[in-house]
ZAMARGU-4260 file (C-alpha; in steps of 0.2 Angstrom, whole numbers, plus 5000, padded with zeros to 4 digits):
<rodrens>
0) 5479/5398/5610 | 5471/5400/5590 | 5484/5405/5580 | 5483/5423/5573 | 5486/5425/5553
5) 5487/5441/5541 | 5474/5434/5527 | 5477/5443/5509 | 5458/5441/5504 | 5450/5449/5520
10) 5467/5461/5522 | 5467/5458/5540 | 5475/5448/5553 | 5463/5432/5557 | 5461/5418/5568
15) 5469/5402/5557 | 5458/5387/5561 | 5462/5373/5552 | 5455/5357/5555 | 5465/5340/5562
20) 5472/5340/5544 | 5479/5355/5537 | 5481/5358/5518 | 5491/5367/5512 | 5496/5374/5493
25) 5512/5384/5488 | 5518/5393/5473 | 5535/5384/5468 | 5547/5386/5459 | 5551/5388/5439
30) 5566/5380/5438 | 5577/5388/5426 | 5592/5395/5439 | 5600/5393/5456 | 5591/5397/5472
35) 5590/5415/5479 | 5587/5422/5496 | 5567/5428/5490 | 5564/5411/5484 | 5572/5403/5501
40) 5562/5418/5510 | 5547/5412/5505 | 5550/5395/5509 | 5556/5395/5524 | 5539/5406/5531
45) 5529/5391/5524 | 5540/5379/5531 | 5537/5389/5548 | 5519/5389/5546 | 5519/5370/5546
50) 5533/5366/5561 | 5520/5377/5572 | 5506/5367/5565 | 5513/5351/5569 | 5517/5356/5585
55) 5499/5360/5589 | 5496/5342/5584 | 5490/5347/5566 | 5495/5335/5551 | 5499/5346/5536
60) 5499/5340/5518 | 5508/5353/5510 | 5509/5354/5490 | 5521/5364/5482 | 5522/5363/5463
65) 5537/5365/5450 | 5532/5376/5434 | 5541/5365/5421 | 5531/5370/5409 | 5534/5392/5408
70) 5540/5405/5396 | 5556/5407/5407 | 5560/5389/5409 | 5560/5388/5387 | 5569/5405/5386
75) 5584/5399/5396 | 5584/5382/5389 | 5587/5389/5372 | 5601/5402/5378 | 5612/5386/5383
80) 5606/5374/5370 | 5597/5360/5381 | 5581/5354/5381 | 5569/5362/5396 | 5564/5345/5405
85) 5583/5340/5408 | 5587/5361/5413 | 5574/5357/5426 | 5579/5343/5432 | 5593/5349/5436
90) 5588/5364/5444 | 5575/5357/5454 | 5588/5346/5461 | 5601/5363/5467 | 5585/5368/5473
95) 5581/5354/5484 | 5599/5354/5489 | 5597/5370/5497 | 5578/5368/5506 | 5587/5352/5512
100) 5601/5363/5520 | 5590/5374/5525 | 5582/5363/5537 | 5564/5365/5529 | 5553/5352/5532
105) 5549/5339/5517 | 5534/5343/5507 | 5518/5330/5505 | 5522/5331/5486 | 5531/5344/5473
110) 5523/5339/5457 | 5528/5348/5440 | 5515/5356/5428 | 5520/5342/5414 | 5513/5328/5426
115) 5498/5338/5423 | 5492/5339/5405 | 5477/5328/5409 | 5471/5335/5422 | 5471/5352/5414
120) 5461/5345/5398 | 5447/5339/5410 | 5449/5357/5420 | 5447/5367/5404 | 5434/5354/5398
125) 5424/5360/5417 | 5425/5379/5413 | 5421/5379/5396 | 5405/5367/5397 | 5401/5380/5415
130) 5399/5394/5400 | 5417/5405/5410 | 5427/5401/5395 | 5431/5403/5375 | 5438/5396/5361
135) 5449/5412/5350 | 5461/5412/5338 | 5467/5394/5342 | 5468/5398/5360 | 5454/5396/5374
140) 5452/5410/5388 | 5444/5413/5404 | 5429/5427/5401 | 5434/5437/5420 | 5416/5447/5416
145) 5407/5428/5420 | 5415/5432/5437 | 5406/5447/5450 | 5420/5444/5461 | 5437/5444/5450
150) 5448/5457/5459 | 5440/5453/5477 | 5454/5443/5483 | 5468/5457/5480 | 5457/5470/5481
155) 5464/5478/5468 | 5457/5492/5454 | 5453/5487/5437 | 5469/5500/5434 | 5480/5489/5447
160) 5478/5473/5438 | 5480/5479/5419 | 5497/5485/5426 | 5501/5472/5434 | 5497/5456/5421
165) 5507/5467/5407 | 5520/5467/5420 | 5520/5449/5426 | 5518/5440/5410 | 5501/5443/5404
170) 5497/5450/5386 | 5484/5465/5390 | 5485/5467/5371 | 5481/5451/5363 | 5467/5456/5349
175) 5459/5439/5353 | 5453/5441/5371 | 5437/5449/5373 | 5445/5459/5389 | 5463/5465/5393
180) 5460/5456/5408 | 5455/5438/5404 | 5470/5427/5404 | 5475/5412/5394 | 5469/5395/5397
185) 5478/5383/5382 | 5485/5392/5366 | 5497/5387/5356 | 5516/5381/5356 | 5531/5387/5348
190) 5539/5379/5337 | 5552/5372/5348 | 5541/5372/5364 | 5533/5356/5372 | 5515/5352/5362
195) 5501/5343/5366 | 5485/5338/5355 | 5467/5344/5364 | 5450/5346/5357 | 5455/5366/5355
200) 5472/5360/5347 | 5488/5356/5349 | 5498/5367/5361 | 5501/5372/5380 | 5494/5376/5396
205) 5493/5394/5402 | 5502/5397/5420 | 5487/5398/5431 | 5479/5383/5425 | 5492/5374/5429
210) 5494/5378/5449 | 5471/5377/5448 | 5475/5357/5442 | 5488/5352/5452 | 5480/5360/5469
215) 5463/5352/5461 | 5473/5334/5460 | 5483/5333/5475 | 5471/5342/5487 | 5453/5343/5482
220) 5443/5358/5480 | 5446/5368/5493 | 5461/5370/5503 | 5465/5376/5520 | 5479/5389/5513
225) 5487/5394/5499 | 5504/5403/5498 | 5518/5413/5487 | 5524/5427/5486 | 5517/5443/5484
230) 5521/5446/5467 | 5509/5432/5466 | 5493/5439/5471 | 5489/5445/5454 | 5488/5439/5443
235) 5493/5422/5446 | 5482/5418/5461 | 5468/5432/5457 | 5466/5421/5440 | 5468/5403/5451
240) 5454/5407/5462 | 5442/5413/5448 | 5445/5398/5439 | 5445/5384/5451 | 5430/5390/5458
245) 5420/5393/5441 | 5426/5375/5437 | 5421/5367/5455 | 5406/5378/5460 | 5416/5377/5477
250) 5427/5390/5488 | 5448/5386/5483 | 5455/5393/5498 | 5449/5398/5513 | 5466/5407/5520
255) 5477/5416/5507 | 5493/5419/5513 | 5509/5430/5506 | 5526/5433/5506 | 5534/5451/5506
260) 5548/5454/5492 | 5567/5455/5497 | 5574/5468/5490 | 5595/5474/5485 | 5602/5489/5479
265) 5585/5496/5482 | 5577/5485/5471 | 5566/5469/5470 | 5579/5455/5470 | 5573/5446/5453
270) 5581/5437/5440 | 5578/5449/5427 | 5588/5463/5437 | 5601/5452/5442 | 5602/5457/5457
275) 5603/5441/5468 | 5610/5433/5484 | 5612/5417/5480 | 5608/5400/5491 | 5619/5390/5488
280) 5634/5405/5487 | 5630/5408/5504 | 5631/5392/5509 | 5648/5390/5503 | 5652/5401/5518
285) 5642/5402/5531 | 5633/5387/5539 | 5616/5385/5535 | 5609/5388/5551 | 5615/5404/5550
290) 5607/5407/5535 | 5592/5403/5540 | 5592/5412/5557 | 5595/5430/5544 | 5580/5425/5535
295) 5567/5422/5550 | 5576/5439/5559 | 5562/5447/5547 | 5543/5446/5549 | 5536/5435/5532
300) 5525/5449/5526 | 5537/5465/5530 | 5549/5468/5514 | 5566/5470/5518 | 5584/5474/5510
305) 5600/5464/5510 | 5614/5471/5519 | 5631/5466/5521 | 5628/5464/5543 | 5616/5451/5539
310) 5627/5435/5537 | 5639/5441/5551 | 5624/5447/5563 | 5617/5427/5563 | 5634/5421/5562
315) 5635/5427/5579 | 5619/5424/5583 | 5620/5405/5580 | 5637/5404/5592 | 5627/5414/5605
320) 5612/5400/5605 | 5623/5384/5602 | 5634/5388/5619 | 5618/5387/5629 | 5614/5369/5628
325) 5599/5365/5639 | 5582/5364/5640 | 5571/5381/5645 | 5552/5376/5645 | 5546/5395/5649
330) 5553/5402/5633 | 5550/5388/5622 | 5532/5393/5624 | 5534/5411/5626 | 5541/5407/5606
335) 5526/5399/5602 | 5516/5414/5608 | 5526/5423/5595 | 5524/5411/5581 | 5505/5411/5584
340) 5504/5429/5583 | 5505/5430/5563 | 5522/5422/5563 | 5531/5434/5572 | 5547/5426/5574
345) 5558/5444/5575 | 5551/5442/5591 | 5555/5425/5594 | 5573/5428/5589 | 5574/5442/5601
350) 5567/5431/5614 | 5579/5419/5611 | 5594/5429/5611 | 5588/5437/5625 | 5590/5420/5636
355) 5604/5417/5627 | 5616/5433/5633 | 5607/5428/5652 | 5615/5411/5652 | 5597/5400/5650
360) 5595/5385/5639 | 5589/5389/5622 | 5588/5373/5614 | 5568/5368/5613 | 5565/5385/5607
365) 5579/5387/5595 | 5575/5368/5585 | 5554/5373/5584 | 5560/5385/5574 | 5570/5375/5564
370) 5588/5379/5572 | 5593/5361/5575 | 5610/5358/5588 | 5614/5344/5579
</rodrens>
């Protein structure tokens, strides 16, 4: 059976077709605080992407970058007074802590934005000599209006994504930029940021660039499919695809992929609100199973709010499956049905549990989706 998946660019559900080799690019993290339950969301649909992948006897080289080099990242560094490398270090390693717990699969490679400054020279260096970019006040920019299609892959109004960069880190109002819309290639450091000398002068990366490079380096031009969140789609990855593709002269992805936003209290669980359930709290007291089991009882692209039943709920849950201990070929592929029809694992849950409360063996079915009995 073709797996069925929701694609953001075409804004329907598609038949996923990779090749022998899949490759596959995600949006990591910026490693600046402990894990929350949107992060770990996120994760974990990507991590059940590729365990039905491999089990349709795909390989999968899956990249998923750390953002080292970020606004947020230098922010919190200065509010406790360390330098940003060693606050990532050790926050990328909480973080690996809990995906490790978690039970998600290891990735081909998560290589940070720092590793990277060559490989962003050379990228700028591609769109500037292809005539997409421009050199402003110190700072080189993408020029979106060498681009008939920027905006295709959200699908979004010109009114949509001006609200949206000013909300997600982009500065609509910088007197330099030809357009509110073109976006930041290399500009210059703060004085106690991280520098770096280039032909347009010493300074940093923007954030798109950054993911374009790495994706570029570990994968080549085009990828199978490219994930993150949804608060990703613009203008992180809008500005990705634009770029890449004016450097390369090639398609970046063919599948884009997202995430829906958890949200608490009625709001988007995000560091700025504080409004976060966190991994590793969690883990501190429930198993991790458990924890995983709450997060894949929702469908990847479906938003959804915390509530205090959750933890409990898969608690239970987990007992319910572990006291059936056998093997039960029929609903081992009656989940993988589930999985193939746009990662529907609600309904594998509830066909697990289903054969659970009837006494049958759950065992194959329970581990493809990453519930492991041992």
């Amino acid at each position: 059976m073709t797996m069925q998946l929701f694609d953001t660019a075409r804004r329907e559900i598609v038949p996923f077709e990779p090749g022998e080799n899949v490759l596959m690019y995600t949006c990591g993290i910026t490693p600046y605080d402990a894990t929350h339950l949107g992060h770990a969301a996120t994760f974990i649909a990507y991590d059940m992407l590729q365990r039905r992948l491999i089990d349709m006897g795909h390989t999968v080289r899956c990249v998923r970058n750390v953002t080292d080099v970020d606004d947020p990242l230098f922010a919190k560094a200065r509010e406790l007074g360390v330098h940003y490398l060693d606050l990532a270090a050790s926050e990328e390693a909480r973080f690996e802590r809990d995906m490790e717990a978690l039970n998600a699969l290891p990735v081909a490679s998560s290589p940070r934005a720092s590793s990277a400054i060559p490989d962003i020279r050379g990228f700028i260096g591609m769109v500037l000599d292809r005539g997409f970019a421009y050199e402003a006040g110190g700072s080189v920019y993408f020029d979106v209006s060498k681009v008939d299609s920027f905006g295709s892959m959200s699908g979004y109004s010109e009114e949509q994504m001006l609200a949206y960069a000013k909300d997600r880190g982009g500065n609509i109002n910088d007197p330099n930029k030809k357009s509110p819309l073109d976006f930041v290639l290399w500009h210059p450091s703060a004085s106690d940021e991280p520098a770096w000398d280039t032909m347009w002068g010493t300074g940093r990366p923007g954030w798109h660039i950054e993911c374009s490079a790495l994706a570029l380096r570990e994968l080549g031009t085009t990828i199978d499919l490219h994930g993150g969140g949804a608060d990703l789609i613009f203008p992180h990855h809008e500005c990705e695809k634009a770029q890449s593709e004016a450097a390369t002269g090639e398609q970046f992805v063919k599948h884009w992929m997202h995430t829906a936003l958890i949200s608490m209290d009625g709001q988007k669980m995000s560091k700025s609100l504080g409004n976060l359930v966190f991994v590793d709290a969690l883990r501190a007291e429930y198993d991790p199973r458990s924890i995983r089991l709450a997060i894949i009882e929702h469908n990847y692209r479906v938003e959804w709010e915390w509530d205090d039943e959750l933890m409990p709920r898969n608690k239970a849950r987990l007992e319910s499956w572990l006291a059936n201990d056998a093997s039960n070929l029929g609903l081992l592929d009656a989940v993988r049905d589930c999985l193939d029809d746009d990662l529907d694992t609600p309904g594998a849950l509830a066909a697990i549990d289903a054969a659970a409360a009837a006494g049958q063996g759950v065992r194959e079915a329970a581990e493809l989706l990453g519930v492991n009995f041992e």
